[in-house]
C-alpha positions as CSV (number, residue, x, y, z in Angstrom):
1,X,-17.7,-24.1,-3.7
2,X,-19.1,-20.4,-3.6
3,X,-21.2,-18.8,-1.3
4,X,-24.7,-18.6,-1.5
5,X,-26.0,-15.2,-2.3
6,X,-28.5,-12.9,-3.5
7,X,-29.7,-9.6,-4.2
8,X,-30.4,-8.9,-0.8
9,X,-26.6,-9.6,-0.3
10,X,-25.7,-7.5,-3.3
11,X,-27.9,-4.7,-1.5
12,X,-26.3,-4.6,1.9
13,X,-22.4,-4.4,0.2
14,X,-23.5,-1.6,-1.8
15,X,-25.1,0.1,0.8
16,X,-22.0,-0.2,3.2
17,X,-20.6,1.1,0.1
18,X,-22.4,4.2,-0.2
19,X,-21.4,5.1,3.3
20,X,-18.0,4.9,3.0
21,X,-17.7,6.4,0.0
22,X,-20.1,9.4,1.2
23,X,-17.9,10.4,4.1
24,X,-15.0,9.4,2.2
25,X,-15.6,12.1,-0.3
26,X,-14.5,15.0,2.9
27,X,-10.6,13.8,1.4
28,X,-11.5,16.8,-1.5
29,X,-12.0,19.6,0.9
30,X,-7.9,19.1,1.4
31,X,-7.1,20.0,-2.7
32,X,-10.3,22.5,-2.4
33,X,-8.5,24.4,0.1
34,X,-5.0,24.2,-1.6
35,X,-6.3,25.3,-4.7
36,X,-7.8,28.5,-3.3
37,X,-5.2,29.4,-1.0
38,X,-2.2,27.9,-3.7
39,X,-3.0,27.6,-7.2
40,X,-5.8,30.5,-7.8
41,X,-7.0,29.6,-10.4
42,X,-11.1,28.9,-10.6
43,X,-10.3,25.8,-12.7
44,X,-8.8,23.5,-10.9
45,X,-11.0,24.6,-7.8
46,X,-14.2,23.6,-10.1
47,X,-12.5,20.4,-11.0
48,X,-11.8,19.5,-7.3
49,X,-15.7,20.0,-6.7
50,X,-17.4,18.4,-9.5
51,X,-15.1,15.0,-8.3
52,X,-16.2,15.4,-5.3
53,X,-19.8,15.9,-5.2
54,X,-20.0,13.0,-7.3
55,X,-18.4,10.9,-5.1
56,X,-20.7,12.8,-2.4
57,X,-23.9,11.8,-5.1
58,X,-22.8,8.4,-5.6
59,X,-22.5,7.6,-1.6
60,X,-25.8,9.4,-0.7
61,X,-27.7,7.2,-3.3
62,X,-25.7,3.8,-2.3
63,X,-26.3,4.4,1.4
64,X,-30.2,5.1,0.7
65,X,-30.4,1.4,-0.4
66,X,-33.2,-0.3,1.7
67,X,-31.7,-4.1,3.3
68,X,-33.2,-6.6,5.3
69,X,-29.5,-8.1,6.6
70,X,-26.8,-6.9,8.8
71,X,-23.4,-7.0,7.3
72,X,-21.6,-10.3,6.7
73,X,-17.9,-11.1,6.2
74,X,-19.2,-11.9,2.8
75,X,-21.0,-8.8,2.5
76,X,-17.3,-6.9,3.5
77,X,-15.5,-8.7,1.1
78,X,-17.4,-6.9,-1.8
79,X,-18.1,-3.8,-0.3
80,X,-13.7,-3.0,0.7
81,X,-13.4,-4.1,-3.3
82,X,-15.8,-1.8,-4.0
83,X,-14.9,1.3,-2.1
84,X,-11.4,0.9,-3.1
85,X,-12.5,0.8,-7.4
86,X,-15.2,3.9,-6.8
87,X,-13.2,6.2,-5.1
88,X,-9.9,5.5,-6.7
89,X,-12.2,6.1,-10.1
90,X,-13.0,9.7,-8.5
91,X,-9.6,10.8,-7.0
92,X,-8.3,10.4,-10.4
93,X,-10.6,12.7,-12.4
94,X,-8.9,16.0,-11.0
95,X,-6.1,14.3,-12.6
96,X,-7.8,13.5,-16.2
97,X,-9.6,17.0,-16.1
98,X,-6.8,19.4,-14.9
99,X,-3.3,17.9,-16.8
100,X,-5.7,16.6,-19.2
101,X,-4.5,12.7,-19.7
102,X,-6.0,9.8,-20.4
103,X,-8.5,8.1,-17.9
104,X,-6.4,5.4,-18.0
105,X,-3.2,7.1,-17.2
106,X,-4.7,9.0,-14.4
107,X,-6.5,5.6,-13.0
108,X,-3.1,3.9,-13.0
109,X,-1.4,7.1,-11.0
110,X,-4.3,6.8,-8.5
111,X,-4.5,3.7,-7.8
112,X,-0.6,3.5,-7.4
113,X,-1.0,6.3,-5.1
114,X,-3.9,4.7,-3.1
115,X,-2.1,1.6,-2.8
116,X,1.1,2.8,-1.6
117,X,2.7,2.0,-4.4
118,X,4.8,5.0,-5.8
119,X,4.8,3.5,-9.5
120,X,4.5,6.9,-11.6
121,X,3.3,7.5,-15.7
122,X,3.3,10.9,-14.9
123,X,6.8,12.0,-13.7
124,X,7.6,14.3,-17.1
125,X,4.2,15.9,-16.0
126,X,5.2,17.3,-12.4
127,X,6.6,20.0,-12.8
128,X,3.4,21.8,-14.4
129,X,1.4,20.3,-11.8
130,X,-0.5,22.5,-9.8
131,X,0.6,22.5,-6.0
132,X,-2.5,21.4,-5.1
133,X,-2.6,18.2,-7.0
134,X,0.9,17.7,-6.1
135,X,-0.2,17.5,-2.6
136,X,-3.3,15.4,-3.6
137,X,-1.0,12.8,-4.9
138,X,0.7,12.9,-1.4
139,X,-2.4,12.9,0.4
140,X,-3.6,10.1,-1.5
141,X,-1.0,8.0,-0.3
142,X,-1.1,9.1,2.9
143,X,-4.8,8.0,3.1
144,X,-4.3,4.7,1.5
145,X,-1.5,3.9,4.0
146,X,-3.6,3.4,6.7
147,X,-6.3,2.4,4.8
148,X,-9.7,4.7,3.3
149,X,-12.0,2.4,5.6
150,X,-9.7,2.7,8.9
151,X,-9.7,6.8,8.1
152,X,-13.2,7.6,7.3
153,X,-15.3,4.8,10.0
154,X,-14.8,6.2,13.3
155,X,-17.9,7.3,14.9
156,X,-20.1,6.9,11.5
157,X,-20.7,3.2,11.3
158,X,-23.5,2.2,13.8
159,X,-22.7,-0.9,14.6
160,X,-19.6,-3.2,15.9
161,X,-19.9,-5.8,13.9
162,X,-20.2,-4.0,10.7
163,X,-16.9,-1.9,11.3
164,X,-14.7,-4.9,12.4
165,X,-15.9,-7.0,9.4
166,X,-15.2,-4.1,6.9
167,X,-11.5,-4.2,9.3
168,X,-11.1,-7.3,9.1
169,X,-11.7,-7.8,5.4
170,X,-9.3,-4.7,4.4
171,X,-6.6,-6.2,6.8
172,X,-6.8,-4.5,9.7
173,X,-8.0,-7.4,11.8
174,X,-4.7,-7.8,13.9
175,X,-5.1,-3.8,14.8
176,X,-8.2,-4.4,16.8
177,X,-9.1,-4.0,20.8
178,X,-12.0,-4.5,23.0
179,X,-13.4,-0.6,21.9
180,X,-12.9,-0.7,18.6
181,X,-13.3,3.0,18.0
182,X,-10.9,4.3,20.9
183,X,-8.5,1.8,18.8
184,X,-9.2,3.9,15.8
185,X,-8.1,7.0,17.3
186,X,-5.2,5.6,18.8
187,X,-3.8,4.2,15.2
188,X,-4.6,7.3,13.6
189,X,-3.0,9.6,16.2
190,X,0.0,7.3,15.9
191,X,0.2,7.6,12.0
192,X,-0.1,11.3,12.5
193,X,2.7,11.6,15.2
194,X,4.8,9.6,13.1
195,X,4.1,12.2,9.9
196,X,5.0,15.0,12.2
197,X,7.9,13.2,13.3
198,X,9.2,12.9,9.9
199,X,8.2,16.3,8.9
200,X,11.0,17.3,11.7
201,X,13.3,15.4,10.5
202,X,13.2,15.8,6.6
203,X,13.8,19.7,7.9
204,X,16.1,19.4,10.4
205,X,17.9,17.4,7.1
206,X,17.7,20.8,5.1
207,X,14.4,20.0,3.3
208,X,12.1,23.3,3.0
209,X,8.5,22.6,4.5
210,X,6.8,22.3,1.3
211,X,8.9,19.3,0.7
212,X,8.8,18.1,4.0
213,X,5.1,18.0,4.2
214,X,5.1,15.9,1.2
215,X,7.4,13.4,1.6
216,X,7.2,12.5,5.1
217,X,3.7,11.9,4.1
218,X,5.2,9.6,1.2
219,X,7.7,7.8,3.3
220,X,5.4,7.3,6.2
221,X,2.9,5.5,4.2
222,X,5.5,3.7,1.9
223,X,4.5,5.3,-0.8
224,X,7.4,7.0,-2.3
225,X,5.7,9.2,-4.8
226,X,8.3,12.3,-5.5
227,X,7.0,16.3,-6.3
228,X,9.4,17.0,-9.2
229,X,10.2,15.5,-12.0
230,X,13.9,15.0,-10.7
231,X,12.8,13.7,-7.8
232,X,15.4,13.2,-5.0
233,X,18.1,13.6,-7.6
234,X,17.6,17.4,-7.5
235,X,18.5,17.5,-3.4
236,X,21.2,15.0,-4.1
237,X,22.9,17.2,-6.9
238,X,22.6,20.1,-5.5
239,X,19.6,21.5,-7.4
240,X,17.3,22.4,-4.1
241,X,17.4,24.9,-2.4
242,X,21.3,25.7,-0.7
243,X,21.8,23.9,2.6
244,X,20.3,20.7,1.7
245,X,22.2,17.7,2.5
246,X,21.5,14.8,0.8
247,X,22.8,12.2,3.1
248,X,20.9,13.7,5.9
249,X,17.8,13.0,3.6
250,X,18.5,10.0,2.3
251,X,18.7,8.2,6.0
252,X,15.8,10.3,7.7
253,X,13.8,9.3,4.7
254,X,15.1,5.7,5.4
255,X,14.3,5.9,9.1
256,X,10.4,7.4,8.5
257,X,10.4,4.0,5.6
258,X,10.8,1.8,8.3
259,X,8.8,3.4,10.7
260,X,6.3,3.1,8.4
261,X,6.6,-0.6,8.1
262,X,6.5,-1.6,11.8
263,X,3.1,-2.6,13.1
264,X,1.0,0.0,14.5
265,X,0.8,-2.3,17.4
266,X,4.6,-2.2,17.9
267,X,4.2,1.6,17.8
268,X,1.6,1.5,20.1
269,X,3.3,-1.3,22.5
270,X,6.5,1.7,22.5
271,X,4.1,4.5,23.7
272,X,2.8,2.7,26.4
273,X,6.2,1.0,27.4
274,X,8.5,3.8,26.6
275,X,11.2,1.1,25.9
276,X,13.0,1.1,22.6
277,X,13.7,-2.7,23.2
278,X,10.4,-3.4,22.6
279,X,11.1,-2.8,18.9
280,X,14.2,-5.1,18.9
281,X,12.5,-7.8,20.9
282,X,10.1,-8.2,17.8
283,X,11.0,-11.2,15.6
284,X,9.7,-8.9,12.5
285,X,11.9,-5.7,13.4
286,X,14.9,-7.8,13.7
287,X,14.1,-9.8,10.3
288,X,13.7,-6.4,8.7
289,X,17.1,-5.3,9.5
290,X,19.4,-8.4,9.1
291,X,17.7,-8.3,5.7
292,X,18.4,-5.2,4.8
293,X,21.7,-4.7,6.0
294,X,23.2,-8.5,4.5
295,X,21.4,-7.4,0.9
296,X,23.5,-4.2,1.3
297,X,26.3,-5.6,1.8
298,X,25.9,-7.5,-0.8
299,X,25.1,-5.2,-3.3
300,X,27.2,-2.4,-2.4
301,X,29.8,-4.7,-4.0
302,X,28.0,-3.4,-7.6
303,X,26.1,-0.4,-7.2
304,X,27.7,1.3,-4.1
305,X,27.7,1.6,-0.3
306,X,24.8,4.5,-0.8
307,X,23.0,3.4,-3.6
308,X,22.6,-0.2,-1.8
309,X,21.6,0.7,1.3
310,X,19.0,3.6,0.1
311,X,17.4,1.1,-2.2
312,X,17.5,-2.4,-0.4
313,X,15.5,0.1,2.7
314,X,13.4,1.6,0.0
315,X,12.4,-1.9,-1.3
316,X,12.2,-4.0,1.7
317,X,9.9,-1.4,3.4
318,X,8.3,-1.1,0.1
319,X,8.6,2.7,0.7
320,X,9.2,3.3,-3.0
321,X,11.9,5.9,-3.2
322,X,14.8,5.8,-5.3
323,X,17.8,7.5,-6.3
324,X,18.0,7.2,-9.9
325,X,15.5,7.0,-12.3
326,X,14.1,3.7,-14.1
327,X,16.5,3.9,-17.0
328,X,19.7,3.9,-14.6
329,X,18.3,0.9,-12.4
330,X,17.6,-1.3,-15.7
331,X,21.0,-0.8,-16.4
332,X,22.4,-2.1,-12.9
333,X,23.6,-5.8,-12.6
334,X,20.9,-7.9,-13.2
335,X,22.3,-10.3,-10.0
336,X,21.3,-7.0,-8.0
337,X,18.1,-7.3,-9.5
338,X,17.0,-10.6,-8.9
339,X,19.0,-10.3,-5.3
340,X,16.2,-7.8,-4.1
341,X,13.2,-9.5,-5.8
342,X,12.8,-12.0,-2.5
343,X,13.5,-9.2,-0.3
344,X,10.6,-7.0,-1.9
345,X,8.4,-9.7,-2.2
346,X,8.7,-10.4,1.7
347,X,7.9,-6.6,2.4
348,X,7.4,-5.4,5.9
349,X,5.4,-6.0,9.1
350,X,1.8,-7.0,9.5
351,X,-0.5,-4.5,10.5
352,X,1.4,-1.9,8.7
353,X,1.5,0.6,5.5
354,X,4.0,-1.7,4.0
355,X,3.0,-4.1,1.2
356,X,4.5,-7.9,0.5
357,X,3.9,-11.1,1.7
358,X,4.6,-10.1,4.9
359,X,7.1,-10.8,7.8
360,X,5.3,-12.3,10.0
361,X,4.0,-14.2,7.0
362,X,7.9,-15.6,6.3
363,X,8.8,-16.4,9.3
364,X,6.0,-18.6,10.1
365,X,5.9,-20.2,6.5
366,X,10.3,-21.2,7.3
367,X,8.9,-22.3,10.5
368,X,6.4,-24.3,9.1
369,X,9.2,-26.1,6.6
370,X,11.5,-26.4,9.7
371,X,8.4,-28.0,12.0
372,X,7.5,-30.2,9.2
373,X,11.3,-31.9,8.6
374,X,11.8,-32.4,12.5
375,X,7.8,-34.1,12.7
376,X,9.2,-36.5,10.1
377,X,12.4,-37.0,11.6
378,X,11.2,-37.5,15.1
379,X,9.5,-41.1,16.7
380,X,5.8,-40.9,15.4
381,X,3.8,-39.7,18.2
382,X,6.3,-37.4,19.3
383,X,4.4,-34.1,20.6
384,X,6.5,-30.3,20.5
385,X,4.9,-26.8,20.3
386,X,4.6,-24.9,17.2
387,X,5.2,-21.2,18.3
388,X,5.8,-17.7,16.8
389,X,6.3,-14.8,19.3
390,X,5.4,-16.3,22.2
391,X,2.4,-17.8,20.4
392,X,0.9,-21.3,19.7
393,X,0.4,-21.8,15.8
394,X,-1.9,-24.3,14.4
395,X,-2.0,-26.3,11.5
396,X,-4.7,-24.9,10.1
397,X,-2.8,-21.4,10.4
398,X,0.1,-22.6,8.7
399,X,-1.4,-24.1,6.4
400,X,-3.6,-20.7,5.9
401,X,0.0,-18.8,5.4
402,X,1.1,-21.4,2.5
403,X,-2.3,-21.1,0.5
404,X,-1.7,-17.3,0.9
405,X,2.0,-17.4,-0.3
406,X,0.9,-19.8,-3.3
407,X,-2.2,-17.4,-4.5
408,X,0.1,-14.0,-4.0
409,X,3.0,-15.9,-6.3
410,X,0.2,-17.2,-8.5
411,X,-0.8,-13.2,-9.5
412,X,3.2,-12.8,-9.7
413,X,3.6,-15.0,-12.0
414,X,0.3,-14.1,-14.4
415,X,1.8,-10.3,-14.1
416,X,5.3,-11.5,-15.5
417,X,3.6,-13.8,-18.3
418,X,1.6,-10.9,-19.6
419,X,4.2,-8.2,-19.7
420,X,7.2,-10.3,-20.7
421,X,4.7,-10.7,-24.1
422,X,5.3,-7.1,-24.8
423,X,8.8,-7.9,-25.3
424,X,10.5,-6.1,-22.4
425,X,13.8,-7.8,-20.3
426,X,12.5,-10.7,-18.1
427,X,14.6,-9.6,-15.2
428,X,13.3,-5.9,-15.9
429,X,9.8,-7.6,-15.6
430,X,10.1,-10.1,-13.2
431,X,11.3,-6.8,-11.3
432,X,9.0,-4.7,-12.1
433,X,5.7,-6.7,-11.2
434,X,7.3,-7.7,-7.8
435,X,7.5,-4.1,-7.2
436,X,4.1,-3.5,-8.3
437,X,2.3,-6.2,-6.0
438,X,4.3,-5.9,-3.1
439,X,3.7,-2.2,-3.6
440,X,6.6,-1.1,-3.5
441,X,7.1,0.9,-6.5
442,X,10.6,1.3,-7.9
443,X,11.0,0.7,-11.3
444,X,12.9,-0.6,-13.9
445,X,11.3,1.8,-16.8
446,X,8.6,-0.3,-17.8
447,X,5.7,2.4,-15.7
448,X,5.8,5.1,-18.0
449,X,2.9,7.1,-20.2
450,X,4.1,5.2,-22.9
451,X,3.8,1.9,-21.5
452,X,0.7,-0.2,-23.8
453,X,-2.3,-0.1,-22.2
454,X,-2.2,-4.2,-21.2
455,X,1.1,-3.3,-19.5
456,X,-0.6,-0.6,-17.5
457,X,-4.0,-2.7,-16.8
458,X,-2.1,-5.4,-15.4
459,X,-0.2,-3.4,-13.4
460,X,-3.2,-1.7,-11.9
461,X,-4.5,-5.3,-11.3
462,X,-0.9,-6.3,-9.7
463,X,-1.1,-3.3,-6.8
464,X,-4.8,-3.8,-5.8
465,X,-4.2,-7.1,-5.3
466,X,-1.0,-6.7,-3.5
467,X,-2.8,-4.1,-1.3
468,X,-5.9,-5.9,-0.6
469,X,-3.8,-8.8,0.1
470,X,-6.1,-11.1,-2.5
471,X,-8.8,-12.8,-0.4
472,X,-11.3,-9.9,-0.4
473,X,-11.2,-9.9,-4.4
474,X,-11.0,-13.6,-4.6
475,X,-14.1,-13.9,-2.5
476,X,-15.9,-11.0,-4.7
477,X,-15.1,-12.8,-7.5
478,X,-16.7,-16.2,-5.9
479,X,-19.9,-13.9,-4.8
480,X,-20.1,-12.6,-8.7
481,X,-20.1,-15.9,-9.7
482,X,-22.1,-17.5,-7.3
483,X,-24.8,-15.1,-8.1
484,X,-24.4,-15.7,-12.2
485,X,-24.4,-19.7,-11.5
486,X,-27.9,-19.1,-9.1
487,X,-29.7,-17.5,-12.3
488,X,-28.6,-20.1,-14.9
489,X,-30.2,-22.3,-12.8
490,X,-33.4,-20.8,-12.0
């Protein structure tokens, strides 16, 4: 049964709305100032400014909205769907207005970008970019790794509860302390360490800064977007600049991939400690490699030693890179295929930029079939404890996990139904929308420019929900209804 709600409701979600979106708007002056200092040329700089003052517009109106309520979980629920459509809408017009494609096309790119994903119609198009949008594309994901609430909140909401329901409703829940906006600070100044971290690396590796810059930025938010049209191929065929060494790229870019989808608490916990076997004491970090290094094992056997382990870390962290293009990956084994569909579904850890089902989400969900055998198996009224990582787990929260696993398939499956009518390879599809919703963003060849337009819009509907993690948008959906079923019956 839906909630109850009104337009009061409707009011306060669109005036927490207007306030993200307003201060969320200061993202342009990063492309403003590339495109003066970069691309000269008055176009792209006007372009850059007409997006954003009307996202700056659209946020000052929004947050002028009169209310009578203080924000509800229901009222969050709406407003993170609704920051996350508006300002994706108005990242992508520098796209539509400066390479000059389709709304569409550019909606799909941001909203990949945003969402971490990495999936890409616009490849054959980035090599006429202007560095400035390159870097916006970069950026983008950078910002949606830790999330456009977590980044623009601190210090402008007024009130507690309003900023850990938005949290909570985007995700971000697990990442809160007793002062929320000292926590803020501390999981933003982590994510940048780590950027700067792989920003070392990439050119210690060979990597010029300009590349650098950009894709520790991608691999640190597992997004995976590349800023040529070749990609990583040119570094790994000796295209780039001399010195480059491919292999020194390929596993810093792996290293910043999985840094990227460790919890920010685990990061955090490291700080503090200063004890590296506080990442191997975590049940997630140690499921994330024995996964990754028994797929590449066995996949090496088809594709390689390199091309196995670069992938199977590129999926499982849902970081999004690969080594050959969509083409060459359809036309691997499809047993490889279906091999790394589980192991991009799962994803990486909670509280992280990583997409998928989640870890923590597996293990407690194997636990919860394990618990239930040995309940039936042992003298009713037997009594042992249900725990995961030194915690006591309910029912209710298994039971929560399963319900989440069923909806998340649920969209899977929709996502394979309606692009397997378009007449492409199921294992190519299956693939490719496990990709998509677990954000992960390697593809099989199906993302392209030319891709119909009901391929592309259930795409787009595959990463959001993958990257809202479905129960924000489930419960809009119930608000939007509840509200249409209130006037029929008045």
């Amino acid at each position: 049964m839906f909630l109850r709600v009104g337009r009061e409701d409707i009011k306060v979600a669109l005036k927490d709305t207007g306030t993200i979106l307003f201060y969320a708007g200061m993202c342009f002056f990063i492309p403003i100032i590339l495109a003066i200092l970069m691309d000269k040329n008055p176009d792209t700089l006007f372009f850059y400014a007409v997006s954003a003052l009307g996202l700056f517009a659209l946020g000052y109106l929004l947050r002028k909205i009169p209310v009578k309520k203080d924000t509800e979980t229901k009222h969050a629920m709406l407003s993170i769907v609704l920051i996350w459509i508006f300002f994706c809408f108005f990242a992508s017009l520098p796209f539509t207005f400066i390479m000059k494609v389709s709304l569409l096309d550019a909606f799909f790119e941001t909203m990949s970008t945003l969402t971490t994903t990495g999936l890409s119609v616009m490849i054959p198009l980035l090599d006429t970019m202007p560095p400035s949008l390159i870097f916006w594309r970069s950026f983008l994901g950078w910002v949606g790794g830790i999330g456009i609430v977590l980044m623009a909140f601190i210090g402008l909401m007024t009130t507690y509860s309003k900023t850990t329901k938005l949290l909570v409703a985007e995700g971000h829940g697990d990442q809160l302390k007793e002062n929320l906006k000292v926590s803020a600070k501390k999981i933003t100044s982590i994510y940048i360490l780590l950027t700067i971290i792989g920003i070392v690396l990439l050119m210690f590796s060979g990597q010029t800064i300009w590349q650098a810059v950009n894709y520790s930025m991608s691999a640190i938010s597992t997004n995976g977007m590349d800023i040529s049209s070749i990609g990583l191929n040119a570094i790994n065929n000796g295209w780039a600049p001399v010195g480059l060494n491919n292999y020194w790229v390929n596993i810093s870019l792996v290293v910043i991939m999985v840094m990227g989808s460790m919890s920010f608490a685990l990061h955090y916990l490291f700080l503090r400690k200063k004890n590296w076997l506080v990442y191997f004491k975590d049940p997630e970090f140690r499921l994330l490699l024995l996964l990754g290094f028994v797929s590449t094992l066995i996949v090496a056997t088809k594709i390689g030693l390199l091309n196995g382990f670069f992938h199977t870390f590129s999926l499982i962290t849902c970081g999004g890179f690969a080594l050959v293009t969509g083409i060459e990956l359809a036309a691997w084994p499809e047993f490889v295929k279906f091999l790394w569909v589980p192991i991009v579904i799962i994803g990486g850890a909670a509280g992280s930029t990583a997409g998928g089902i989640k870890l923590s989400r597996t293990i407690i969900f194997v636990k919860g079939i394990y618990w239930s055998i040995r309940k039936t198996l042992l003298p009713e009224g037997s009594y042992f404890q249900r725990q995961y990582n030194g915690q006591k787990i309910s029912g209710d929260t298994v039971k929560q996990v399963n319900q989440f696993i069923l909806l998340w398939l649920i969209f899977i499956v929709i996502g394979i139904i309606v692009i397997s009518s378009y007449g492409y390879p199921l294992a190519d599809v299956i693939f490719e929308v496990a990709s998509a919703q677990s954000n992960a963003g390697i593809s099989t060849g199906i993302s392209t420019a030319f891709a119909p337009i009901g391929v592309k819009i259930m795409l787009i509907i595959n990463m959001f929900v993958g990257r809202l993690e479905i129960i924000p948008i489930m419960a809009s959906i119930g608000l939007l209804l509840s509200i249409k079923g209130r006037r029929r019956k008045n």
